[in-house]
C-alpha positions as CSV (number, residue, x, y, z in Angstrom):
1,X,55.1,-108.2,36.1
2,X,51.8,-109.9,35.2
3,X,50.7,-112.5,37.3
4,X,49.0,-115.4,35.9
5,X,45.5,-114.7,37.3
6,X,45.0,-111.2,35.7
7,X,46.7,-113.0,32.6
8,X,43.7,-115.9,32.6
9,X,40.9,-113.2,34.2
10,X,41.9,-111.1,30.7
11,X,41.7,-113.6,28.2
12,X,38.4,-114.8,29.5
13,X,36.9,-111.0,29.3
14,X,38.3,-111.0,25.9
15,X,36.2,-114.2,25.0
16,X,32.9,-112.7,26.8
17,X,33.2,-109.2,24.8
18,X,33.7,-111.7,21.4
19,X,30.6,-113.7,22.2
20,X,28.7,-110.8,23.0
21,X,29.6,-108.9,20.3
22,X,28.4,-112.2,18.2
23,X,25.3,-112.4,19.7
24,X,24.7,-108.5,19.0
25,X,25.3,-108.8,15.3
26,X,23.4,-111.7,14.9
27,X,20.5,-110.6,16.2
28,X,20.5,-107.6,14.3
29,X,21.0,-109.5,11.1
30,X,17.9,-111.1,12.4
31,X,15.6,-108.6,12.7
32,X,16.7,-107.1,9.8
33,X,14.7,-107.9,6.5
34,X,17.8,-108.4,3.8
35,X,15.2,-108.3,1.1
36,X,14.2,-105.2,-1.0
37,X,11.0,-103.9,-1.0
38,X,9.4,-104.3,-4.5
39,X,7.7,-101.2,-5.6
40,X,3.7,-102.4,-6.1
41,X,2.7,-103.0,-9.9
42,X,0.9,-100.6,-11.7
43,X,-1.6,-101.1,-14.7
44,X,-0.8,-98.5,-17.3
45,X,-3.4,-96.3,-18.1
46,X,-3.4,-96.1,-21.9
47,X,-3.5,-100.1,-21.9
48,X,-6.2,-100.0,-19.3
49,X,-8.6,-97.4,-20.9
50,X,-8.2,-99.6,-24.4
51,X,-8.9,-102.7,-22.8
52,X,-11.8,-101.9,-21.4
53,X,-13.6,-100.3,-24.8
54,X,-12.3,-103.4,-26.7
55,X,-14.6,-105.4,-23.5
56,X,-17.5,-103.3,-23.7
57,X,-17.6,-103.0,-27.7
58,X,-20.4,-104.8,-28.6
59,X,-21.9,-104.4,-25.4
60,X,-25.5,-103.4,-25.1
61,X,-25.4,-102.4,-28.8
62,X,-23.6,-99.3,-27.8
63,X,-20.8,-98.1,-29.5
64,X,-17.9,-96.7,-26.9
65,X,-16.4,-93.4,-27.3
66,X,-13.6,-92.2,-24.8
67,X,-13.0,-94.7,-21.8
68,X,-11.5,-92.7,-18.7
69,X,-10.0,-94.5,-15.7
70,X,-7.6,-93.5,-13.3
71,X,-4.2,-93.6,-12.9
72,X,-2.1,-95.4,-10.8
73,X,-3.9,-98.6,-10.4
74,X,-1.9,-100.9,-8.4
75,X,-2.1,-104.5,-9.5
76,X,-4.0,-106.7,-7.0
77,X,-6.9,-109.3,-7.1
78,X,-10.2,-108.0,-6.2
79,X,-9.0,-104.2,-7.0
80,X,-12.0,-102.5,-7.6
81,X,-12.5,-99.3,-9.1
82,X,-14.5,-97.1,-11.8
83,X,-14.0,-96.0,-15.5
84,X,-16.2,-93.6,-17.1
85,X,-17.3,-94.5,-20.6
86,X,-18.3,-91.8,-23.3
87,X,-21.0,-92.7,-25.7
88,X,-21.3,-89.6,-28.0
89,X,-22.4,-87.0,-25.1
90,X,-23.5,-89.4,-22.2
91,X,-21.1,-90.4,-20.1
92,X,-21.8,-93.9,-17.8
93,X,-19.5,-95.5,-15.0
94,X,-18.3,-98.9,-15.8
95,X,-17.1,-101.3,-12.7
96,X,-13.9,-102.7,-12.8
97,X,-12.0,-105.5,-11.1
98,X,-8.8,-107.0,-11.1
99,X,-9.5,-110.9,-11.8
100,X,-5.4,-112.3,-11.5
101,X,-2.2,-111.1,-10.3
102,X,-1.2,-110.8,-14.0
103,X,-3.6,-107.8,-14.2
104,X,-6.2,-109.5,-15.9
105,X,-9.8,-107.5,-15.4
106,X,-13.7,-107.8,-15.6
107,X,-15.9,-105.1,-16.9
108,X,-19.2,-104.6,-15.5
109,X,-21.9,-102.2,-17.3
110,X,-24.7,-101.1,-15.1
């Protein structure tokens, strides 16, 4: 037969293994970050490469032929990078920067 100590002793190692068990899941919900990780916004290229000859036209009294910039441009203020411009058979690099989190950009002929 049971007596009452190891009766009392068990039910209080019962609570201790609860409350530890608690503690264990809380602090791994904790540390855990519950939110997804938004893949970063890219400017699409096509759109890009046509925004930036509709900027320049005009520009300098030079018309704008083909407008190359690179792919994969992730959307973020103060993004700085390069397009090249074709007038006819000269090509020139054009400087570009993102100006708002919206992708809103500058165009800066040298």
């Amino acid at each position: 037969m049971i007596n009452r100590t190891s009766l009392v002793l068990s039910r209080r190692f019962s609570s201790v293994v609860v409350a530890v068990c608690a503690v264990v899941v809380t602090a791994k919900l904790m540390g855990t970050d519950l939110d997804p990780v938004a893949p970063p916004r890219i400017l699409d290229q096509a759109a890009l490469q046509q925004q930036v000859a509709n900027m320049l036209q005009g520009v300098k009294d030079k018309p704008v032929g083909r407008v190359t910039c690179p792919g994969s441009v992730v959307v973020e203020v103060d993004n700085e990078f390069e397009c090249q411009v074709w007038d006819y058979l000269h090509s020139d690099n054009v400087s570009v920067k993102i100006v708002s989190d919206q992708g809103e950009i500058s165009v800066n002929r040298s």
